[in-house]
C-alpha positions as CSV (number, residue, x, y, z in Angstrom):
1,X,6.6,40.0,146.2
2,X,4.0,40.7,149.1
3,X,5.3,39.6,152.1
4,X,5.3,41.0,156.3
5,X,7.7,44.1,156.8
6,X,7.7,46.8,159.2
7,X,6.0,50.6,159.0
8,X,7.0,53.3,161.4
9,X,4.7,56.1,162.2
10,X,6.7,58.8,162.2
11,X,3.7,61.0,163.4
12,X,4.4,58.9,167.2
13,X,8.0,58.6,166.5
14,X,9.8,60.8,168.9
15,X,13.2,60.1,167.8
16,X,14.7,57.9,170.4
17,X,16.9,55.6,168.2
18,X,16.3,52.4,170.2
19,X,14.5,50.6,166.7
20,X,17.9,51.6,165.0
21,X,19.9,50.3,167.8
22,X,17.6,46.6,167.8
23,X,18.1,46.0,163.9
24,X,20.9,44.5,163.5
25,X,20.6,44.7,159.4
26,X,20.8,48.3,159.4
27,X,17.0,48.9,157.7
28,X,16.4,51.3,160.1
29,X,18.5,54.6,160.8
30,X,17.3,57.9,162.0
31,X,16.6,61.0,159.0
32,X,15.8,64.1,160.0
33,X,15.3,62.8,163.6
34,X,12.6,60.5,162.7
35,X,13.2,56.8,162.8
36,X,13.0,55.5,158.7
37,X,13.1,52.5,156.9
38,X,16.0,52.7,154.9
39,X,15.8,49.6,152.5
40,X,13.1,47.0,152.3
41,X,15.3,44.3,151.6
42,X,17.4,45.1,155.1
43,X,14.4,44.2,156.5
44,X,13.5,40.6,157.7
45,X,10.4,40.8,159.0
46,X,11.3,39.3,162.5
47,X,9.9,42.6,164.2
48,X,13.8,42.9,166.9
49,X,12.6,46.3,166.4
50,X,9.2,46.2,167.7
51,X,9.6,45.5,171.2
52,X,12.4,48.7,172.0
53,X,9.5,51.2,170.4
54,X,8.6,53.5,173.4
55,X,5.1,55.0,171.7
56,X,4.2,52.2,169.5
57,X,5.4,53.8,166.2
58,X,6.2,50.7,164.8
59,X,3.5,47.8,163.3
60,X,4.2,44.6,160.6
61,X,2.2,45.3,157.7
62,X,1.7,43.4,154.1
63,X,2.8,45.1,151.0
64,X,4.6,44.6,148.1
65,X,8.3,44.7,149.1
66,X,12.0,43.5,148.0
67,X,12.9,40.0,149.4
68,X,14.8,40.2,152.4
69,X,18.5,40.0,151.4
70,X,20.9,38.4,153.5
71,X,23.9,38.5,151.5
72,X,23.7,42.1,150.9
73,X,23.4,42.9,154.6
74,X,26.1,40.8,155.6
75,X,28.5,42.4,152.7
76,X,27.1,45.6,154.5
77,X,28.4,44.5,157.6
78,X,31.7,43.2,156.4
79,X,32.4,46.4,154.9
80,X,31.2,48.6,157.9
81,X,34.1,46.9,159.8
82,X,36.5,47.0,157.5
83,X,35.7,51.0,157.0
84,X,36.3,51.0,160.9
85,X,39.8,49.9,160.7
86,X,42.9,51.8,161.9
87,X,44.0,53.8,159.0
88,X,47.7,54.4,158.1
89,X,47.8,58.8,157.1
90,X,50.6,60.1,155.7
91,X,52.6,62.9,157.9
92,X,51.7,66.0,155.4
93,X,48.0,64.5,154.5
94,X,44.5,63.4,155.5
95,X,42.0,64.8,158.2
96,X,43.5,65.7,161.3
97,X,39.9,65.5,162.5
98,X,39.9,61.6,162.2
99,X,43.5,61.0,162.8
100,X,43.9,58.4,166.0
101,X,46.5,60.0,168.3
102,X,47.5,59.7,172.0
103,X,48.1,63.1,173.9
104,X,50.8,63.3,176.0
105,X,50.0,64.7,179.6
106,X,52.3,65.1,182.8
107,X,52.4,62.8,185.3
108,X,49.9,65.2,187.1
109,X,47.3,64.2,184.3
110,X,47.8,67.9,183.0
111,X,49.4,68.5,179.3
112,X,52.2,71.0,179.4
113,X,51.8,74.4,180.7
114,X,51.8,75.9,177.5
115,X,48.7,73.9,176.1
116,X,46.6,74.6,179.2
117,X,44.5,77.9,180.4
118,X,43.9,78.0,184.1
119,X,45.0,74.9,186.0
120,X,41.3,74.4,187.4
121,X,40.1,73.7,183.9
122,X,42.9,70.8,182.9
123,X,41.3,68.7,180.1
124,X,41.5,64.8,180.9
125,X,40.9,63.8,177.4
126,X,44.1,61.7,177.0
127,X,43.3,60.6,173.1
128,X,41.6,61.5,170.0
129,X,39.7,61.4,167.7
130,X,36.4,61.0,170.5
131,X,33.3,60.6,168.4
132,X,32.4,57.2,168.3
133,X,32.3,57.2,164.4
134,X,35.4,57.9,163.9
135,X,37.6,56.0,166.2
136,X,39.6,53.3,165.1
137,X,38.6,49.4,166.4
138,X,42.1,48.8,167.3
139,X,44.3,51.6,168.8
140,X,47.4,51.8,171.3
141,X,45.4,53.6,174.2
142,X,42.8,51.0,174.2
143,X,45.2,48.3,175.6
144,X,44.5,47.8,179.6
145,X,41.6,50.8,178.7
146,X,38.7,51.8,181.4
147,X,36.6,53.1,178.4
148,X,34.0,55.9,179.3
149,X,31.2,55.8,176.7
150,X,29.2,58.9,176.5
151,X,26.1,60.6,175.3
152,X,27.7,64.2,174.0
153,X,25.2,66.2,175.7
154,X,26.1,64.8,179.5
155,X,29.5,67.1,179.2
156,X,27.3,70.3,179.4
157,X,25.1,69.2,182.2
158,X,27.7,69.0,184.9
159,X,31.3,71.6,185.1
160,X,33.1,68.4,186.5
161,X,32.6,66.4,183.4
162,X,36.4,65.4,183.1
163,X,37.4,64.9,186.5
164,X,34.6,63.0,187.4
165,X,34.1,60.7,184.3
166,X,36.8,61.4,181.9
167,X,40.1,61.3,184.5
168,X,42.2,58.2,183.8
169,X,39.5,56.5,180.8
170,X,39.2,56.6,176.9
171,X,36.5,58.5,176.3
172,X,33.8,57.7,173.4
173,X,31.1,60.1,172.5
174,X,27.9,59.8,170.3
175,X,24.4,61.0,169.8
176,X,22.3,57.9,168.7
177,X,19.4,60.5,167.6
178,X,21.4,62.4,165.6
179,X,24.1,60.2,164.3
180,X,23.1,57.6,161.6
181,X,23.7,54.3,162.1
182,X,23.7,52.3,165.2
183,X,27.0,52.1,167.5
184,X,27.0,48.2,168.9
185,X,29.0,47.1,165.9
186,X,31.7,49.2,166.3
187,X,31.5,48.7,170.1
188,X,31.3,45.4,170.1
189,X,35.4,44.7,167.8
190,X,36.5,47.3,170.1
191,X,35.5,45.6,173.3
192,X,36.3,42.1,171.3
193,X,39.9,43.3,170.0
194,X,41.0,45.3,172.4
195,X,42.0,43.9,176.7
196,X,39.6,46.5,178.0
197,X,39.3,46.2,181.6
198,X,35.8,48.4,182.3
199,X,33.3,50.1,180.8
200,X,31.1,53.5,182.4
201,X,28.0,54.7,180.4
202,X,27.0,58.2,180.8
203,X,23.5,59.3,179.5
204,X,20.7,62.2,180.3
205,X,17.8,60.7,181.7
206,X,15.7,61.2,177.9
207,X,14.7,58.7,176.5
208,X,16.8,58.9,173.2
209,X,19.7,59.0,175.0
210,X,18.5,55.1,175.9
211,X,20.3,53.9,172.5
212,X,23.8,54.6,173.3
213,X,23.0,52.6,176.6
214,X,21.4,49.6,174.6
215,X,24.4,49.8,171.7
216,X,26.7,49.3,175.0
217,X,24.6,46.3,176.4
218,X,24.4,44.5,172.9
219,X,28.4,45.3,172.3
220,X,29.2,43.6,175.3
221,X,26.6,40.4,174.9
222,X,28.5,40.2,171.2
223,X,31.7,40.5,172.8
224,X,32.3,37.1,174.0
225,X,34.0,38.9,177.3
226,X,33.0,39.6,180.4
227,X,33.5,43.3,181.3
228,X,32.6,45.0,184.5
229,X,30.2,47.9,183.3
230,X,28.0,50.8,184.6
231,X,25.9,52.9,183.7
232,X,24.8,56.3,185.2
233,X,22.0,58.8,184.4
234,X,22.0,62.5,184.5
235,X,18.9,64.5,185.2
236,X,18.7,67.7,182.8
237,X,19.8,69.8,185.7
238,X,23.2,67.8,185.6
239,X,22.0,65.7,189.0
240,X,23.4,61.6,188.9
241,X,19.9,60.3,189.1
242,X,21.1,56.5,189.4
């Protein structure tokens, strides 16, 4: 059928993610650090997209194209979360990459001597996994949680990443120009399953960094809570710009 569906220029695209994060079907991701159109009949032609485009990559156009298909995206969704869920491993199996544990640390915030180099470089991370793709929606350490939700590239732009940001939160980590998909899904059945009590968004100050921050503010509009949240911007040069 002909009918109105999106084209993205990926001659203007400059890989920002923020289309991604504003289509909520999951037609768009990012390949190859371009924005794409993954399936035609993700798309429904409403243009949520449009608007978040920083260089005007992306116009409706009329072409022949798959009908828009609800059902599948939903069944997309539905399995998404159920992909997300806490997994049960057994003790001698399974990635210890994506296995959800807490680590134990002193009372000092410090883990035992013997897991520590010098004392002025104690790790704060108090849980793992930390990529944002493969934590679990519900988990132990998210009960009570001030969660710190960060772009992966704001840890080597300042030396006191952990004591500043990371002491006494969760921390979540993602790269919405790099990874595929977009985050606010996952976000938003952590914030809604979880007694979280704040959230702190850390990004650089370019502009694909912008998707984590919108993936945030659409997790906690879906939510159905009201969270106290922040967000704050790094220059390149590691300086808090806002």
């Amino acid at each position: 059928m002909v009918r109105r569906i999106i084209e993205i220029d990926q001659e203007i695209c400059n890989g920002c993610g923020a289309c991604a994060a504003a289509c909520h079907e999951g037609a768009i991701g990012m390949v190859g650090g371009k924005a794409t159109l993954l399936r035609d009949d993700y798309c429904d032609g409403l243009g949520d997209c449009l608007p978040t485009c920083p260089t005007g990559a992306i116009r409706f156009i009329e072409r022949e194209a798959a009908e828009y298909d609800e059902a599948a995206v939903l069944a997309k969704k539905a399995a998404a979360l159920k992909s997300s869920a806490p997994v049960q491993m057994p003790p001698s199996g399974g990635c210890p990459g994506s296995r959800s544990q807490v680590l134990q640390r002193t009372a000092s915030g410090a883990v035992p001597a013997t897991q520590t180099g010098p004392t002025s470089s104690v790790s704060q991370l108090t849980q793992w996994p930390v990529q944002i793709k493969l934590l679990p929606v519900e988990a132990p350490y998210f009960n009570g949680a001030k969660l710190l939700i960060a772009a992966d590239c704001t840890a080597y732009a300042r030396s006191d990443f952990h004591e500043r940001f990371m002491r006494n939160r969760i921390t979540l980590i993602g790269c919405p120009k790099l990874d595929e998909g977009d985050y606010a899904e996952k976000l938003t059945e952590i914030l809604r399953r979880n007694d979280i009590r704040e959230v702190t968004v850390v990004r650089m100050e370019v502009p694909c960094c912008g998707g984590i921050q919108r993936a945030v503010e659409t997790a906690l509009q879906q939510s159905g809570k009201f969270i106290p949240w922040q967000v704050v911007t790094l220059g390149r040069d590691g300086n808090i710009l806002d």
